[in-house]
TIPA-633454 format. One record per residue: x, y, z of N, C-alpha, C in turn. Coordinates in steps of 0.1 Angstrom, whole numbers, plus 2048, in hexadecimal, padded with zeros to 3 digits. Each point is the difference from the previous one (the first is absolute). Layout:
REM TIPA-633454
{site {X Y Z} {X Y Z} {X Y Z}}
...
//
This chain:
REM TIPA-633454
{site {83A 899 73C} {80B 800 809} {802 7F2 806}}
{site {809 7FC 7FF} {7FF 7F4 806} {80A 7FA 80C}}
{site {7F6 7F7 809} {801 7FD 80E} {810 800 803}}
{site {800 803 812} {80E 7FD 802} {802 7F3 7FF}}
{site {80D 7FA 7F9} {801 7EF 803} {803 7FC 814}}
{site {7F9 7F4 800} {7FE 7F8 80C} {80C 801 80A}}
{site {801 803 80D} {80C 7FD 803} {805 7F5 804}}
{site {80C 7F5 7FF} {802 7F5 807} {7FB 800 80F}}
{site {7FE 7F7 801} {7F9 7FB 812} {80D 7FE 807}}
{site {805 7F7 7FC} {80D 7FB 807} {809 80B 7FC}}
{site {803 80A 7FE} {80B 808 803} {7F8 80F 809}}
{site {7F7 7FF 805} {7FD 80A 809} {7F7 7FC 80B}}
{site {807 802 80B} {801 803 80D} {7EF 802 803}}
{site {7FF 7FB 80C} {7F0 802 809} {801 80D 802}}
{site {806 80B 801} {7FD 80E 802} {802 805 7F4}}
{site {80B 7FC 7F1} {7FD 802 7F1} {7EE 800 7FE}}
{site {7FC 7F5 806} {7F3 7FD 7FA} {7F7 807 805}}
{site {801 804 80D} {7F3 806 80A} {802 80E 7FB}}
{site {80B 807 7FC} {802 80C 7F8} {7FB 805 7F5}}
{site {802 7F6 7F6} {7F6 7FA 7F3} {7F8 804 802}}
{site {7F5 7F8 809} {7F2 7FD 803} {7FA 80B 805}}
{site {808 809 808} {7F9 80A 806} {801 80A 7F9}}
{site {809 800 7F2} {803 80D 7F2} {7F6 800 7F7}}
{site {7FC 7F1 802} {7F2 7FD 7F2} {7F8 806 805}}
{site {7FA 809 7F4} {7F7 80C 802} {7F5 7F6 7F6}}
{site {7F6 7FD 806} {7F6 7FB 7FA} {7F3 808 7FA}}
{site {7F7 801 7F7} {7F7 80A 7FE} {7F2 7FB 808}}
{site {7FE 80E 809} {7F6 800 80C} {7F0 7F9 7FF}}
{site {802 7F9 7F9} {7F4 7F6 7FB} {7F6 803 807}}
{site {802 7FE 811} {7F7 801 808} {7F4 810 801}}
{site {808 806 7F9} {7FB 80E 800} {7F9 802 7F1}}
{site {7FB 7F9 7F7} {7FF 7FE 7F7} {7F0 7FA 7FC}}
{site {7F8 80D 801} {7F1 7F5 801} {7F9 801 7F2}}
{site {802 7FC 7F3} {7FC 804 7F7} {7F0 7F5 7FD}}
{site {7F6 808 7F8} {7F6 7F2 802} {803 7F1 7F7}}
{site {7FA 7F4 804} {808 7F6 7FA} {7FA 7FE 7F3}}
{site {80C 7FF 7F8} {7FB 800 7EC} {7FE 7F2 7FF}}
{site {801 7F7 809} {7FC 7F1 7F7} {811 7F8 803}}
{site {800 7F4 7F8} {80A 7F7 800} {80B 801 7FA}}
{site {80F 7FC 806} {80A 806 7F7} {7FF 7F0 7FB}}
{site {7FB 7F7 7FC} {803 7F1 7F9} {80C 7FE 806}}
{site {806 806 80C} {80B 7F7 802} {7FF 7FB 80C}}
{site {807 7F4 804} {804 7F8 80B} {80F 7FB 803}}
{site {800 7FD 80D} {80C 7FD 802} {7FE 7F2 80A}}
{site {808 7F7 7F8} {7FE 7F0 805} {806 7FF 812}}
{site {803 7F6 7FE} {805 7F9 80C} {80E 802 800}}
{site {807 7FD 7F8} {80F 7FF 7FD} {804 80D 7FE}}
{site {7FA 80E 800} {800 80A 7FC} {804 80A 7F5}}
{site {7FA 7F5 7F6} {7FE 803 7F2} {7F6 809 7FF}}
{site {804 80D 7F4} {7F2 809 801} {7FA 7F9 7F3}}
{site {7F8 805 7FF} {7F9 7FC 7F1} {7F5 80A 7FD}}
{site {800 804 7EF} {7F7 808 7FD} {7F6 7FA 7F5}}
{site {7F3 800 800} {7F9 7F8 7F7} {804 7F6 7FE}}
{site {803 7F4 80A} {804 7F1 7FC} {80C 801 7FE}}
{site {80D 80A 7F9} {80F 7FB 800} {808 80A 80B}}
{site {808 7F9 803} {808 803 806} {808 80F 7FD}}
{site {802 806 80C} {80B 80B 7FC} {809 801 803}}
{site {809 7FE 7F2} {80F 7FF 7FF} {80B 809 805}}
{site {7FA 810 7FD} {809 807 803} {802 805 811}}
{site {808 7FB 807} {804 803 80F} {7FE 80A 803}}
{site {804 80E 7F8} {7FB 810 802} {7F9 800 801}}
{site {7F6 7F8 7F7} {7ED 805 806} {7FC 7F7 80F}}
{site {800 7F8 7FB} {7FE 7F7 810} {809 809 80B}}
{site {806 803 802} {804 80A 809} {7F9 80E 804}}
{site {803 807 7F1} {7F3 80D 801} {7F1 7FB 800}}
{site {7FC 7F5 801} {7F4 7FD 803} {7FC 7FF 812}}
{site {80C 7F9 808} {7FF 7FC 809} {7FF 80B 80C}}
{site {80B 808 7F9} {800 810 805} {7F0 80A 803}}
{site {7F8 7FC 7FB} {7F2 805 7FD} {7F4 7F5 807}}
{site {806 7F3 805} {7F2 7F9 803} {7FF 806 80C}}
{site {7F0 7FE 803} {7FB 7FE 80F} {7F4 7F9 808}}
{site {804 7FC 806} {7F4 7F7 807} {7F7 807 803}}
{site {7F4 7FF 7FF} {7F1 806 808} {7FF 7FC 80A}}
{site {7F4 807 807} {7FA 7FC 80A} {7FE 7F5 806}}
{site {7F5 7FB 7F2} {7F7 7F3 800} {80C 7F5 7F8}}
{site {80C 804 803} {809 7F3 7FB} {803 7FD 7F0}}
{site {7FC 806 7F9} {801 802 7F3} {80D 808 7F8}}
{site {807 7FF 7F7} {809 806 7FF} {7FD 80A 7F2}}
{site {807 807 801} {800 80C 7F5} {80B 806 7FD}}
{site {800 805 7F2} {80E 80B 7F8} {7FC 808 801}}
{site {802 810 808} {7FC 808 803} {80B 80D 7FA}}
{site {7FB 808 7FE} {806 810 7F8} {7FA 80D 804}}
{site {802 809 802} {7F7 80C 801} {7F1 802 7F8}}
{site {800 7FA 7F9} {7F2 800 7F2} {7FD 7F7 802}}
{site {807 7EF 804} {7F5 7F4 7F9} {807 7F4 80C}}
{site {7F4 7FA 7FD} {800 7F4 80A} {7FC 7F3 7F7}}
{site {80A 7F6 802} {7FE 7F3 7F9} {7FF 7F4 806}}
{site {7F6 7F6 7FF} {801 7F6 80D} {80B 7F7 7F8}}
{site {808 7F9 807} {809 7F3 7FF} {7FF 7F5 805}}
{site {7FE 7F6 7FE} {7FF 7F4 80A} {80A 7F7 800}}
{site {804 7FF 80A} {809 7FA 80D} {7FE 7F3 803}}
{site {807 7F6 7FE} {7FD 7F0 7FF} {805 7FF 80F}}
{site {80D 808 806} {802 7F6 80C} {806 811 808}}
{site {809 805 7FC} {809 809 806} {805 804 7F5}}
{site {800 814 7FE} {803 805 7F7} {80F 801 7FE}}
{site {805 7FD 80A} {80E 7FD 800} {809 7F6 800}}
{site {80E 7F9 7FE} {80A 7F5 802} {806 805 806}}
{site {805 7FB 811} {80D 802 7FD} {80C 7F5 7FB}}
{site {805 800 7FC} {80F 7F9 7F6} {80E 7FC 802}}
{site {802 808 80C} {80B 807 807} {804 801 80B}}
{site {806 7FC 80A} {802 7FE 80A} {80E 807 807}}
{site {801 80C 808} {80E 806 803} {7FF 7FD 815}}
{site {80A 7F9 806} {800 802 810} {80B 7FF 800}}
{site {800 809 809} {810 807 808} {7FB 7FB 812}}
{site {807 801 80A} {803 7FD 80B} {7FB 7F4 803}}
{site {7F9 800 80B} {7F9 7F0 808} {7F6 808 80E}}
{site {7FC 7F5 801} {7F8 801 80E} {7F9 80D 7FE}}
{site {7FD 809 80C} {7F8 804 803} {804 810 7F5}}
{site {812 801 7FF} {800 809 7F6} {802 7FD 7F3}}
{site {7FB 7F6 7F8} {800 7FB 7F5} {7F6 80A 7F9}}
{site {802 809 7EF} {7F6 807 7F8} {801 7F8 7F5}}
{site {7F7 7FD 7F9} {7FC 7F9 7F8} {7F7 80A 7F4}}
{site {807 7FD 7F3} {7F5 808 7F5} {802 7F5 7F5}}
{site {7F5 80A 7F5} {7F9 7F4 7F8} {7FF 808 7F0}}
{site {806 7FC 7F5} {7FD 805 7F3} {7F1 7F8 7FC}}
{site {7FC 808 7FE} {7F2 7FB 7F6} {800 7FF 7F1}}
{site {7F4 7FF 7FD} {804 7FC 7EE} {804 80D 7FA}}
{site {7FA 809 805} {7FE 80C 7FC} {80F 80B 7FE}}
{site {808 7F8 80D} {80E 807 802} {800 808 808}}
{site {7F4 802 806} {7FE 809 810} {80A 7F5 807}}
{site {802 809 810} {80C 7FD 809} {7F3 7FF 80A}}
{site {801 7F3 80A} {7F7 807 80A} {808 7FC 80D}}
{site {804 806 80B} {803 7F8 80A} {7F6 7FF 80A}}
{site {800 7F6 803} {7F9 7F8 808} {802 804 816}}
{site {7F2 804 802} {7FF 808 80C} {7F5 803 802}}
{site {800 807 80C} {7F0 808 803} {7F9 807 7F8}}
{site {804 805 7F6} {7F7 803 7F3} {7FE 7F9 7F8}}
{site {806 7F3 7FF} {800 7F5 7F2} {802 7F4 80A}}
{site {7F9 7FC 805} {7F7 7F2 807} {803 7F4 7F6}}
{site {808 7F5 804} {7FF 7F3 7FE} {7F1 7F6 805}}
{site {7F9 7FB 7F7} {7F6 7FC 806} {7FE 7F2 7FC}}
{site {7F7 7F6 805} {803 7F5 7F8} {7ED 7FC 803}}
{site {7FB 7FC 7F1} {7ED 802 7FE} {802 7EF 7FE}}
{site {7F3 7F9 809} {801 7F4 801} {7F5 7FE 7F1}}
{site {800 7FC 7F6} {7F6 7FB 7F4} {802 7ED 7FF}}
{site {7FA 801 7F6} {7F6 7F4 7FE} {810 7F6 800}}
{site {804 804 7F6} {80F 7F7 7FD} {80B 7FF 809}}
{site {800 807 80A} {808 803 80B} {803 811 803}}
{site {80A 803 80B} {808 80F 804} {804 803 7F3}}
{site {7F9 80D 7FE} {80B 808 7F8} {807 810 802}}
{site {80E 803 7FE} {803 808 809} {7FF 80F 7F4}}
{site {7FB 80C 80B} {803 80B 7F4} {805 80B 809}}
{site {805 808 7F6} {807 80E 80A} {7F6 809 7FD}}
{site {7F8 80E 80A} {7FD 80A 7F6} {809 809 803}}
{site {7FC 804 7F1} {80A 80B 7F6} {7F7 80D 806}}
{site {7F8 804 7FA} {7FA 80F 804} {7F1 800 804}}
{site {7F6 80A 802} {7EF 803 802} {801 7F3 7FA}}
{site {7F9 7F2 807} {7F7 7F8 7FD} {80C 7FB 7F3}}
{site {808 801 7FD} {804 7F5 7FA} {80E 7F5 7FF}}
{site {7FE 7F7 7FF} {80D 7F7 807} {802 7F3 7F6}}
{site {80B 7FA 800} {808 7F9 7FA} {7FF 7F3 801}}
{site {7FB 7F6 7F5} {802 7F2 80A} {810 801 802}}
{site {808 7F3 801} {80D 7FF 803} {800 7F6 7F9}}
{site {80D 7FD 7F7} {7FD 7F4 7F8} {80A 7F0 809}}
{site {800 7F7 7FC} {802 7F8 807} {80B 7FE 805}}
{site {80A 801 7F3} {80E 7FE 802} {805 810 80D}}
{site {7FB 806 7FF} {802 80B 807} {7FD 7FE 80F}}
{site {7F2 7F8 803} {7FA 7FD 80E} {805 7F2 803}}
{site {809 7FC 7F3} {809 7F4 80E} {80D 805 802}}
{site {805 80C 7F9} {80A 806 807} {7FC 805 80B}}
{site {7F6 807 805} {7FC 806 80D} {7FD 7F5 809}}
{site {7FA 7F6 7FB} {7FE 7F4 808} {812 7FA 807}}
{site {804 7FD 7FB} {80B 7FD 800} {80D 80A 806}}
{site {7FB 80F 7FE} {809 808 80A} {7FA 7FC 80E}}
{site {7ED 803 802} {7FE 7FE 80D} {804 7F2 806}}
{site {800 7FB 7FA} {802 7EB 808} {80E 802 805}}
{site {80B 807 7F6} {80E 804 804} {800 804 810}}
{site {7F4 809 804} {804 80D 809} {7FC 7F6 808}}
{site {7F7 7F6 803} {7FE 7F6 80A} {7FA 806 808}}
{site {7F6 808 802} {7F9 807 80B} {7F2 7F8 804}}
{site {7F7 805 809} {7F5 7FB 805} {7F9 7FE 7F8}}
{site {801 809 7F9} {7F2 807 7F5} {809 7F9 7F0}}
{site {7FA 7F9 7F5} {807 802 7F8} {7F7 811 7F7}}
{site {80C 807 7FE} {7F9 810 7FC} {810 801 7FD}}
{site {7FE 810 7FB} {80B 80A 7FE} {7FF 80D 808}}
{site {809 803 800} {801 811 806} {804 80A 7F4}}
{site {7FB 80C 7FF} {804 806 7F1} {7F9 811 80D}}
{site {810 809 7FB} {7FA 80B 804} {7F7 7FF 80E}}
{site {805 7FF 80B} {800 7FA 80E} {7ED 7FE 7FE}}
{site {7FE 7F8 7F6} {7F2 7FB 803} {801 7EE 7FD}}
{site {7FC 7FB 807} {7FE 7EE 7FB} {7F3 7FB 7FB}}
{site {802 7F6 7F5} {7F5 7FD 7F9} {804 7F4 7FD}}
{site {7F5 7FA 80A} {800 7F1 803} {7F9 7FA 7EF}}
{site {803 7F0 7FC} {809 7FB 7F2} {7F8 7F5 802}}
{site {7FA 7F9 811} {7F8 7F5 805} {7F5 801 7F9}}
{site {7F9 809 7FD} {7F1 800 7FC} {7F7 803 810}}
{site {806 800 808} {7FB 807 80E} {7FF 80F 803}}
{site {7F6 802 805} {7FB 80F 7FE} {809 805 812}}
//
């Protein structure tokens, strides 16, 4: 059976999207304690390429039905999880991209959402936190997506955000998304 195709970004509305988002019926992973079988040989890079035994995976439907099933552990480890079997994955940076960039209003009512590689919708708010993690090479900004897992933001994307907040000219350089603000300075 195969996947619904993707919806355009730019032709649906910040309440199109939070609609979306709150329809996607995900499988209850969290509920799902099977004992762990060993390694699925796959990983997922930085750029948010998956890969299985060293090549890459081409087909988008699976990387999507894959993504649909991961979950973070405890101890920070990531896993494909099913009613029966549990497979570890490893995670180079963030199991997710976002790609995509959708803002409607300004200031303090400005919503802001985000396509990922995957083609998930996420808007950005008090459940999906803008954050920005200081590392070795500098700030890098990520959204989380769901339990323990979240999105870097890719560049071209975080100087659009950059560049809406510098617009808004406020105290703070940050955004407002979904009457929450998530300061963009690297200041906690």
């Amino acid at each position: 059976m195969p996947m619904e195709p993707l919806p355009d970004l730019a032709d649906l509305s910040l309440a199109d999207i939070a609609r979306l988002a709150a329809e996607k019926r995900l499988p209850p992973v969290e509920k799902w304690n099977p004992d762990h079988c060993g390694d699925s040989e796959m990983w997922i890079a930085r750029d948010g390429t998956w890969f299985h035994q060293g090549s890459p995976i081409g087909r988008e439907a699976m990387v999507r039905l894959f993504s649909t099933i991961l979950r973070r552990e405890g101890d920070g480890s990531y896993v494909l999880v099913t009613p029966v079997e549990k497979l570890s994955i490893a995670v180079e940076d963030a199991p997710f991209v976002a790609v995509e960039l959708k803002s409607e209003g300004e200031g303090a009512s400005r919503k802001l959402a985000f396509r990922l590689n995957t083609g998930e919708l996420v808007p950005a708010g008090p459940d999906h936190a803008l954050t920005l993690r200081e590392k070795d090479d500098g700030p890098h900004p990520y959204l989380h997506v769901r339990s323990g897992l979240d999105a870097l933001i890719v560049r071209s994307v975080y100087y659009e955000l950059m560049n809406l907040a510098l617009d808004e000219g406020g105290e703070r350089i940050g955004l407002w998304s979904e009457g929450r603000f998530f300061p963009l300075d690297g200041a906690a």
